[in-house]
N, C-alpha and C positions, 0 to 999 in steps of 0.2 A: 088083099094079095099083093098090090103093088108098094104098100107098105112095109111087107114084108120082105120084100124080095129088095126093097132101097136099105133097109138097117142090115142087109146080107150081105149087100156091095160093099156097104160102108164098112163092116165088119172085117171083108175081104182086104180091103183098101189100108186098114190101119195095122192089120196083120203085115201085109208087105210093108206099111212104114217100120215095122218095130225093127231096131238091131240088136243081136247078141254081142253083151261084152263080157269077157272073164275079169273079173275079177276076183279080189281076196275074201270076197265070200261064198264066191261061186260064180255060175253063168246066171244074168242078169238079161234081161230086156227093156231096153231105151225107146222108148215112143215117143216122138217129137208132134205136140197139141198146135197149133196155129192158134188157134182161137178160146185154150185153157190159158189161165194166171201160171205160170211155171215159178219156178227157182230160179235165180239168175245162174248159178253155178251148177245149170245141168248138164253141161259139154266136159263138166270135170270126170264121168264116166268112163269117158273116154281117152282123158290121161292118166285113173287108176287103173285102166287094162293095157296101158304101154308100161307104166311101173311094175306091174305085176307080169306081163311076156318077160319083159329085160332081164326082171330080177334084181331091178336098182331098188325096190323099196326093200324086201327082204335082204339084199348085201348093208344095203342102209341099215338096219334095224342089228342084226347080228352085229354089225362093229361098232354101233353107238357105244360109249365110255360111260355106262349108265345101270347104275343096278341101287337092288330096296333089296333088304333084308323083312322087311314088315310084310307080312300077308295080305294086309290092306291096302298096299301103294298100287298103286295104277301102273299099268304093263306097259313096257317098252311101245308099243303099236299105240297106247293111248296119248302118251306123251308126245311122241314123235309127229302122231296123225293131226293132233289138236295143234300143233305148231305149224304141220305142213299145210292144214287148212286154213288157218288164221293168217299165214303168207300168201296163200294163195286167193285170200278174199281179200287182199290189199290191204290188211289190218297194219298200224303201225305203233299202234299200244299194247300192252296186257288186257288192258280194261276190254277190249274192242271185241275178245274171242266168247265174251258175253253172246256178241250177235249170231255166232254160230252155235250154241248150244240146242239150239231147236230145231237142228237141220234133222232130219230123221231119215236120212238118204244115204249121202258121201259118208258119214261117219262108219255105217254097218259095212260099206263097199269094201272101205280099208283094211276090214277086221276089227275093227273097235268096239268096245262095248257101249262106252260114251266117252264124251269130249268132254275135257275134264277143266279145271275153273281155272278162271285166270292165277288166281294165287298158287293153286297145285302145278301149275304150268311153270311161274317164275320159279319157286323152291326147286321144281324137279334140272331146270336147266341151270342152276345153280350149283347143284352138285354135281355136274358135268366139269372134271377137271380142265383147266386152260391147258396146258399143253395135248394132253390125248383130248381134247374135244377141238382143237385147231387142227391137229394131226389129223383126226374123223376125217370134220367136212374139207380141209384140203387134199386130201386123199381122193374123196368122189369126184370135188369138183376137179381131178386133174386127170382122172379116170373119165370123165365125160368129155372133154377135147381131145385127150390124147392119141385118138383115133383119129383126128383131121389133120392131125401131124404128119402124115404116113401118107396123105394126100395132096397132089398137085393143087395149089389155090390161089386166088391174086388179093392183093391187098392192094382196097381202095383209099389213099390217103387223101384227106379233107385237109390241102392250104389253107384255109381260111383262118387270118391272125388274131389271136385272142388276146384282147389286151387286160393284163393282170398288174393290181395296185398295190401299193404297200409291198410288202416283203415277202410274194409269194413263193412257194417256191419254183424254178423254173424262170424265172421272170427276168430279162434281160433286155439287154437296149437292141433293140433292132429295128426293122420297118414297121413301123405302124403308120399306115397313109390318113387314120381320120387324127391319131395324136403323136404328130411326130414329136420325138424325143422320150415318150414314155413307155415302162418298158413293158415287154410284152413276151407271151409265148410264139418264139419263134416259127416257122412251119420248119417243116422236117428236111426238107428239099436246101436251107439258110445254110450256108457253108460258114466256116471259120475267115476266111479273107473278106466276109460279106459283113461279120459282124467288127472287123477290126475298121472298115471302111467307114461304117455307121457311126461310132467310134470318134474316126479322125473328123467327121462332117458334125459332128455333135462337139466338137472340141473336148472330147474325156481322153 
């Protein structure tokens, strides 16, 4: 009996851990294991139920510059899901989106049927025109700040002088205290009389 009545608390116990999140396949439940092997990307749940409240993956997907005539080609949601996952597992090749092909999780969340292979990945973002496919993602990403616009905010500026070699761009003769004379990015705060000083003290 006391056996019983401990896998009933426990029972109880993991119930209050579980959260519901919405997602794009439905309402899901998240249980957080202490002492199970998990997924490292199981807190991604939890940002396909802010992409899917917002409406940012679905405004995403409708204005992607992307379509198949073929019956066979993989849907807008596979392409797009297989890139967003592969960035968001820190991948920095084609080859890499190998590694998430086995997820059997994040992929259903987004709506996807499956994550599709590294090759059908390149070809599909190949046919994404350069100009409406710059137009796309600069469009969201200015629709994602453009709301902090409209807000009071402070901007913390970092003086700390960065010294650049060769012909970069940016690069002029200013204060640089560990190599004086060479040239550097100024800080932002460097006035025009400060740089003609430097200048007259450097003999140019």
């Amino acid at each position: 009996m006391g056996e019983a009545k401990l896998k009933l608390a426990k029972r109880e116990e993991m119930l209050l851990s579980c959260a519901g999140v919405q997602t794009m396949a439905g309402r899901v439940q998240v249980r957080w294991e202490s002492e199970s092997a998990a997924t490292p990307m199981g807190q991604l749940a939890y940002f396909i139920e802010f992409l899917n409240l917002t409406g940012l993956w679905s405004r995403w997907l409708e204005s992607a510059p992307l379509s198949y005539a073929s019956p066979n080609a993989p849907s807008k949601a596979e392409v797009l899901g297989t890139w967003l996952l592969s960035v968001l597992s820190g991948h920095r090749r084609y080859a890499h989106v190998t590694g998430i092909r086995c997820d059997g999780v994040n992929p259903g969340l987004l709506g996807m049927d499956k994550v599709i292979s590294e090759d059908a990945l390149r070809n599909a973002l190949k046919r994404i025109p350069q100009g409406p496919g710059c137009a796309w993602l600069d469009g969201h990403l200015s629709d994602s700040v453009s709301a902090l616009l409209n807000a009071a905010w402070i901007l913390d500026i970092d003086t700390t002088i960065k010294p650049l070699y060769g012909h970069q761009e940016g690069a002029l003769i200013g204060y640089n205290p560990k190599k004086p004379g060479r040239l550097s990015a100024p800080a932002r705060n460097w006035s025009e009389s400060d740089d003609l000083e430097a200048e007259r003290k450097l003999g140019c």
